[in-house]
VMD Tcl script that draws the C-alpha trace (Angstrom):
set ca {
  {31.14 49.85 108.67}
  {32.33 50.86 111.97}
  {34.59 53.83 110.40}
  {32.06 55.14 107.96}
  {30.70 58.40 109.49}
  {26.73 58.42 108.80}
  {26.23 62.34 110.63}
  {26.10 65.33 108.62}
  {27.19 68.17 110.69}
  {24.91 71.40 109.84}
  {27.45 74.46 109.87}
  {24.16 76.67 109.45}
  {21.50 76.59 111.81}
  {18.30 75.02 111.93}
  {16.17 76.08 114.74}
  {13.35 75.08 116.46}
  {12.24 78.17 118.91}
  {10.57 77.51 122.02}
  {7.35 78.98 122.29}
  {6.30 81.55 125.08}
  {4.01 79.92 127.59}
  {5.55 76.77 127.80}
  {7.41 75.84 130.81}
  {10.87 74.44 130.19}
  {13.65 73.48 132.73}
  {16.65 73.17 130.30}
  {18.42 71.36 133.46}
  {16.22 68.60 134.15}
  {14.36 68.54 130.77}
  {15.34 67.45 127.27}
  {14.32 68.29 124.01}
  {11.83 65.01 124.15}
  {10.34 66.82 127.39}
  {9.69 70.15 125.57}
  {7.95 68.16 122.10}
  {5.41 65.89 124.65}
  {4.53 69.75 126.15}
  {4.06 71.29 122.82}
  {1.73 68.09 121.16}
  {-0.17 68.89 124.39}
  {-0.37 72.05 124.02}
  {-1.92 71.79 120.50}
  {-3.48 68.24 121.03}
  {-6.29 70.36 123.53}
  {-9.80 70.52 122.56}
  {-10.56 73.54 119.90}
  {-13.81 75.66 121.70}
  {-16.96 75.05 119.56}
  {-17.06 78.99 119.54}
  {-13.57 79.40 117.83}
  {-15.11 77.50 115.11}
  {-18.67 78.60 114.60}
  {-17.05 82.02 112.94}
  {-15.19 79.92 110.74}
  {-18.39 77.73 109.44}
  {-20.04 81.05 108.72}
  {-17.45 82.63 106.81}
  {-17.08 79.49 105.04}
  {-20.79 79.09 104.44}
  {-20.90 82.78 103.53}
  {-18.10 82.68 101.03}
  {-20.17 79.59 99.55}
  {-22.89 81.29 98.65}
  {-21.36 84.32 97.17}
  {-19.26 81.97 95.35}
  {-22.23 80.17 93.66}
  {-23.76 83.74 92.78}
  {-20.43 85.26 91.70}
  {-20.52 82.05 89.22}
  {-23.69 82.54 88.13}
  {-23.19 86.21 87.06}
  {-19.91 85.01 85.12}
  {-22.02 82.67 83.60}
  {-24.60 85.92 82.44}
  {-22.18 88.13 81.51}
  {-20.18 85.52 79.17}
  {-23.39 85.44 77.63}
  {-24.37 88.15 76.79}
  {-20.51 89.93 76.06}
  {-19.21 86.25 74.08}
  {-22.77 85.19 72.31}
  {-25.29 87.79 72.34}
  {-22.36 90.73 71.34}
  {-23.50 93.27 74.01}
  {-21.16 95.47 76.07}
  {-21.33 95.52 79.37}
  {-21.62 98.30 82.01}
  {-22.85 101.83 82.54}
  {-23.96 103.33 78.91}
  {-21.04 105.62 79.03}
  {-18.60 103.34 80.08}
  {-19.31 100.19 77.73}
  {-16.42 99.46 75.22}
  {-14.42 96.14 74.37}
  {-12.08 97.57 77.18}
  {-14.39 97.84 80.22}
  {-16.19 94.67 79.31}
  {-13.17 92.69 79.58}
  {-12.43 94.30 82.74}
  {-15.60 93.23 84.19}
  {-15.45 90.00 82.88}
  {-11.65 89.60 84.14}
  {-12.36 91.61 87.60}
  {-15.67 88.39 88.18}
  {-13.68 85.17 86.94}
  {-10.29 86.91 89.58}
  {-13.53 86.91 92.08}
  {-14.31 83.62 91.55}
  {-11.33 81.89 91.41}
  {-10.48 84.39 94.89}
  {-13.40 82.64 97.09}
  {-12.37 78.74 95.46}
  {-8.90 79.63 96.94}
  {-10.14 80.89 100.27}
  {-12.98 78.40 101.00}
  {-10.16 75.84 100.37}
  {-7.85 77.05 102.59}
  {-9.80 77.53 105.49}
  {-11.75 74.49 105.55}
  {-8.38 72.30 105.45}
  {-6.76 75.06 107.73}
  {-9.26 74.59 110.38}
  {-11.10 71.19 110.21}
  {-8.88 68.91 108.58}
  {-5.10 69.95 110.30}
  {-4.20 71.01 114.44}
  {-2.87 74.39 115.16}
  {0.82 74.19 114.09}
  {1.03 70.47 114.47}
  {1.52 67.55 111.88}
  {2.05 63.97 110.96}
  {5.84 65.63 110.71}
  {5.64 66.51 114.47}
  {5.03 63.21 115.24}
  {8.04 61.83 113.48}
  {10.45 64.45 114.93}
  {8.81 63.38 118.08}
  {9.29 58.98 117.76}
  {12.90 59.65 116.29}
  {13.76 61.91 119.41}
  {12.11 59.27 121.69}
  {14.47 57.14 119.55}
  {17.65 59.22 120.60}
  {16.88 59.36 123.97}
  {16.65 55.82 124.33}
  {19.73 55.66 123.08}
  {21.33 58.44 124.70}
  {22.22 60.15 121.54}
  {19.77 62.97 121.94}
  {22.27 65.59 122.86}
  {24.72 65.10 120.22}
  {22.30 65.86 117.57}
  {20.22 68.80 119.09}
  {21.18 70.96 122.12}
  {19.42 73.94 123.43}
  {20.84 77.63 123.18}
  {20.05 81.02 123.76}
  {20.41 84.08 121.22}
  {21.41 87.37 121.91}
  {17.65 88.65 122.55}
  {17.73 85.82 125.36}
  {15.52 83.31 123.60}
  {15.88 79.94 123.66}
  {15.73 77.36 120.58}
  {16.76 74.14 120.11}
  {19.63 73.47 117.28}
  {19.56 70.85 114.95}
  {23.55 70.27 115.30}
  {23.89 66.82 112.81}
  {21.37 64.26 111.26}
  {21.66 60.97 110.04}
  {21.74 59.46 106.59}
  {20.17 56.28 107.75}
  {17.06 58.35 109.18}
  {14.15 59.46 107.03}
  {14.64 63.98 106.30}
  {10.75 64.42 106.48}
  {11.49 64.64 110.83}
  {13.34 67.46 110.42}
  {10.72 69.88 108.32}
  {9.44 71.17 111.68}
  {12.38 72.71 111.68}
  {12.70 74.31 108.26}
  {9.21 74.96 107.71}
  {6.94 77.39 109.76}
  {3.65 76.10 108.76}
  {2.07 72.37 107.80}
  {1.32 71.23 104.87}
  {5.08 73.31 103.95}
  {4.08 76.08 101.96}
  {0.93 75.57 101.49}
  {-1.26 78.43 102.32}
  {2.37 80.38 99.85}
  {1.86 78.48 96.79}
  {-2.16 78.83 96.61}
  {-1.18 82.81 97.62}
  {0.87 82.73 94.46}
  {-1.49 80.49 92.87}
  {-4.07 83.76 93.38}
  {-1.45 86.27 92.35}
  {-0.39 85.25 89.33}
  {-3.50 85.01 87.09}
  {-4.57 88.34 88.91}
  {-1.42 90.00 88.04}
  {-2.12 88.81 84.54}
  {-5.59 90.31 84.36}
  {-4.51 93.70 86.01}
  {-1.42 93.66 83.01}
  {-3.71 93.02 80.20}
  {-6.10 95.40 81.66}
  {-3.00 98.00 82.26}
  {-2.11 97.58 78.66}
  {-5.22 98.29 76.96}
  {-6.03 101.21 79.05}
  {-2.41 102.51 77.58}
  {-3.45 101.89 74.19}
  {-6.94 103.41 74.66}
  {-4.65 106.57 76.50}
  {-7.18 106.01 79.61}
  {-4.78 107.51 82.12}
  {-6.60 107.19 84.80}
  {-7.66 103.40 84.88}
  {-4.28 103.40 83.93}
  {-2.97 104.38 87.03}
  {-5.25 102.62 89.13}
  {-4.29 99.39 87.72}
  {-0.25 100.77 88.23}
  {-1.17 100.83 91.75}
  {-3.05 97.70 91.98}
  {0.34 95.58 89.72}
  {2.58 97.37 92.52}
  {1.13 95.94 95.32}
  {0.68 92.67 93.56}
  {4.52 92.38 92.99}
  {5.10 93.48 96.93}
  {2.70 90.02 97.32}
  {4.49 87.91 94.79}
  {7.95 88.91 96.24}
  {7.20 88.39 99.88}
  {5.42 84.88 99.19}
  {8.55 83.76 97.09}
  {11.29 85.16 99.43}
  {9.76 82.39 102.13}
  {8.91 80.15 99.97}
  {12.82 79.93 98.52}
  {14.45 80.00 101.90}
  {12.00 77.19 103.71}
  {13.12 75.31 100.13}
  {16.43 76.00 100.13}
  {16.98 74.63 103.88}
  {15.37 71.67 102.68}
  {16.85 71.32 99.49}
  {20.77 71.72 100.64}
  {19.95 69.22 103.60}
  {18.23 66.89 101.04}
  {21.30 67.39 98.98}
  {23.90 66.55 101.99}
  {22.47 63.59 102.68}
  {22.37 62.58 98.85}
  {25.94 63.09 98.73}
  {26.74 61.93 102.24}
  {25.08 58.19 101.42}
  {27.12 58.41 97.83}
  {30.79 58.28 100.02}
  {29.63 55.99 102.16}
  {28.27 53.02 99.43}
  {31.69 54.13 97.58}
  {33.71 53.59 100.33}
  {32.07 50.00 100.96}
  {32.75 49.26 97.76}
  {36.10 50.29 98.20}
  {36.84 48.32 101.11}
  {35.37 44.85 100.13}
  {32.22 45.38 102.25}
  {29.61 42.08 101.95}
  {27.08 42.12 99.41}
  {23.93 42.46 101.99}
  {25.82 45.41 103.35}
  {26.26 47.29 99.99}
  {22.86 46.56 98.97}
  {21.17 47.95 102.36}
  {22.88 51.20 101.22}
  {22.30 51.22 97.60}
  {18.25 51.21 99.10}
  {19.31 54.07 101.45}
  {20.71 56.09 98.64}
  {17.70 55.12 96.26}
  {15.63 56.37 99.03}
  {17.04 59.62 99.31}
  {17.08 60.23 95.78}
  {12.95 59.37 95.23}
  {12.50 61.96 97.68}
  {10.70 65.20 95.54}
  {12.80 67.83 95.14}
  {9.77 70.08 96.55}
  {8.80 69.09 99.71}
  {4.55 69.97 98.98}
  {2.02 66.69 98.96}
  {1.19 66.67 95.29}
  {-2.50 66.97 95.70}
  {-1.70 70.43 96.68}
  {0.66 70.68 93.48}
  {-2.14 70.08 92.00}
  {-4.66 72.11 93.19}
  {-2.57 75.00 93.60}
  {-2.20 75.41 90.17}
  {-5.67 74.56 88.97}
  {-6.50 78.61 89.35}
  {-4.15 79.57 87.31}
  {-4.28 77.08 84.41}
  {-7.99 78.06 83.97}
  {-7.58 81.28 84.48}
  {-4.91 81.84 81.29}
  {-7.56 79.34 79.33}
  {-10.04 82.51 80.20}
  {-7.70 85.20 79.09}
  {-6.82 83.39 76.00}
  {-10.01 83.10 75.00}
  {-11.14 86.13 75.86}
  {-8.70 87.99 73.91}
  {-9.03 85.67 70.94}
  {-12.45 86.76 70.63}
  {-11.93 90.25 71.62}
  {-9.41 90.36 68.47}
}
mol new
graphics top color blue
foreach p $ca { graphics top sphere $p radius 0.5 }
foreach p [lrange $ca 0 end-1] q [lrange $ca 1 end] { graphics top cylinder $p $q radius 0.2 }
display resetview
């Protein structure tokens, strides 16, 4: 067991910056030092008035959500039962009343989205802290005890002269969830991305549909206003994916690493004659690693994320079913 190396060096870096305000002596602190000064730093009291604007925009969004509904409701009505255009008298057609009918249920789904992520932004999660904060910080404590903490992360300075800490080699015996402070900027990872894209998606489907029939109908200019609106969609979609595929990527290739790390290692017990006890313990280890989900997002917000856009096709489909 002895000559079975368990580190994964990490040839690309992983970074963990050190934030401006915070007082660090990198000659008589350690990493451990700077983590206890950050959780303080975000474990402080949040002022009442901080979050009095927040309950109002919530409360706001509420209501205009539950009236928002209601006029869906109407308007399904009386387009889908009753057979009645909707809009100005010299605007109503099949075309515009899908519009308004797409433009409302976008609306709708828009506040859901919001009111969501604010209330478990601000009341139910600390300013850029996590249950994954605390685990970087007990397995630190862990490596300090031990006086391993330097070979794993050491402090450096780039060339604008900030500092960050380096994540120089992890363990396959340790659990990869300590290390997403790391990889990922904000907590739950990706998150507030995937219920952006979550938004996007069945807008960018609306606007298209919408784009479509204004080019069959040759309205030119609705036309190019919905051009202008799928641009900047696709300037959205392509920001939120660019982070979200390089926070996954870090994760996934260290994931990977250790995956393939723990497969040499059981092999070479196996090799060698190790006892039973021994090769079990690391058959559990690689079994571990390997239950891990390939996307590193609680599956509640899986879930939810893609709620919006799952009822939102349902709408479309429908909508253009009968509209045919």
């Amino acid at each position: 067991m002895k000559t079975v190396n368990r580190d994964i060096l990490l040839e690309k870096e992983i970074i963990w910056r050190v934030k401006k305000g915070l007082e660090f002596n990198p000659e008589s602190e350690t990493f451990l030092n700077y983590l206890i000064k950050e959780k303080a730093l975000y474990d402080r009291y949040r002022p009442l008035n901080k979050l009095i604007p927040i309950v109002g925009v919530i409360i706001g969004l509420t209501f205009l959500f539950l009236y928002t509904s209601m006029m869906l409701v109407d308007f399904m009505i009386i387009f889908f039962l009753e057979g009645q255009y909707l809009g100005p008298p010299d605007l109503q057609s099949d075309f515009f009343s899908l519009l308004v009918l797409t433009s409302v249920l976008a609306s709708v789904l828009g506040q859901i989205l919001v009111i969501f992520t604010l209330s478990f932004k601000y009341f139910f999660t600390k300013d850029n802290w996590s249950k994954f904060h605390d685990q970087t910080i007990s397995l630190v404590e862990r490596l300090s005890e031990m006086n391993l903490l330097q070979e794993y992360i050491q402090l450096e300075t780039d060339e604008s002269g900030e500092k960050h800490f380096k994540l120089r080699k992890l363990s396959v015996d340790l659990q990869v969830q300590w290390i997403f402070p790391f990889i990922f900027n904000a907590f739950p990872p990706l998150l507030i991305e995937i219920m952006f894209l979550s938004l996007l998606l069945p807008f960018s489907m609306a606007t298209l549909f919408s784009l479509l029939i204004a080019i069959v109908e040759g309205n030119w200019i609705i036309a190019l206003g919905m051009t202008l609106v799928m641009a900047l969609i696709i300037v959205g979609l392509y920001s939120n994916t660019l982070t979200i595929l390089r926070s996954w990527s870090k994760y996934t290739r260290i994931r990977n690493l250790m995956i393939t790390r723990q497969q040499g290692i059981l092999h070479h017990l196996i090799l060698t004659g190790e006892g039973d006890l021994t090769i079990l313990r690391n058959e559990n280890n690689l079994s571990r690693l390997e239950r891990m989900h390939s996307f590193p997002l609680p599956s509640l917000f899986r879930i939810t994320a893609f709620i919006p856009l799952i009822g939102s096709l349902l709408g479309y489909l429908v909508g253009f079913t009968l509209l045919v």
